[in-house]
C-alpha positions in Angstrom: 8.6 14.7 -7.2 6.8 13.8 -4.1 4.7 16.8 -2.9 5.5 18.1 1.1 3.4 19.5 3.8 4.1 21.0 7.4 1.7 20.7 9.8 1.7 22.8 12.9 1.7 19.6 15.1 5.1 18.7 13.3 6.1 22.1 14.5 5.2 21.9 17.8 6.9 18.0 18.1 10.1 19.5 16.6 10.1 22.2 19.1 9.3 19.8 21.7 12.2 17.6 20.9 14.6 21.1 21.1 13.0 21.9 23.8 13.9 17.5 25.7 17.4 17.9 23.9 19.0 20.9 24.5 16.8 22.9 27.9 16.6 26.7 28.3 19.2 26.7 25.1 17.0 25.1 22.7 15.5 28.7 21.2 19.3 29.6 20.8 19.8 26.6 18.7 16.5 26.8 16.7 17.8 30.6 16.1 21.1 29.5 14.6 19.9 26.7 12.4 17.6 29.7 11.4 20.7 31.8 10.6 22.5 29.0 9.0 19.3 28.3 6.3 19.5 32.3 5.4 22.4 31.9 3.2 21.0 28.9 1.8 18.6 28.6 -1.5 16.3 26.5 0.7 13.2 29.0 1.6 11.0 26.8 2.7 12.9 24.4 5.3 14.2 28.4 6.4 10.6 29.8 7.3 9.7 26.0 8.8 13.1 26.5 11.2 11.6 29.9 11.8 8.4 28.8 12.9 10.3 26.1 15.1 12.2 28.9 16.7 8.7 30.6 17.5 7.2 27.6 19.0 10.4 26.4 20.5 10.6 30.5 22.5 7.0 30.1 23.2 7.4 26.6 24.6 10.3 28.0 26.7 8.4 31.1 28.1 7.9 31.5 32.0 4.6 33.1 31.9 1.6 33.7 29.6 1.5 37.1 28.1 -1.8 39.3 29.7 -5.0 38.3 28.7 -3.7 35.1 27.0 -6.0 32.2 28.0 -4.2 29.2 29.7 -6.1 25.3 29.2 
């Protein structure tokens, strides 16, 4: 059994490629694959999708929150 890891720059590629693919609707569709894993027995690939919807909203969002520093 080979042994998986997530990184957070895996995360932040997948959320990307939501984010090329599908537009302003890619945290809508990160959301429902989110919703879809739930009923599943899969935790793990359910709490990755959830931290793909997080970067995916955060990629998407107009404005940095107050006192967030920007690079």
């Amino acid at each position: 059994m080979m042994n998986m890891m997530t990184n957070e720059r895996k995360i932040w590629e997948a959320a990307l490629l939501l984010v090329r693919r599908h537009g302003t609707a890619a945290a809508d569709v990160a959301q429902q694959e989110v919703q879809r894993l739930r009923s599943g027995d899969d935790a793990l690939t359910c709490v990755v999708w959830c931290w793909i919807a997080r970067s995916t909203a955060e990629l998407l969002r107009p404005y940095p929150d107050e006192g967030e520093r920007v690079h």
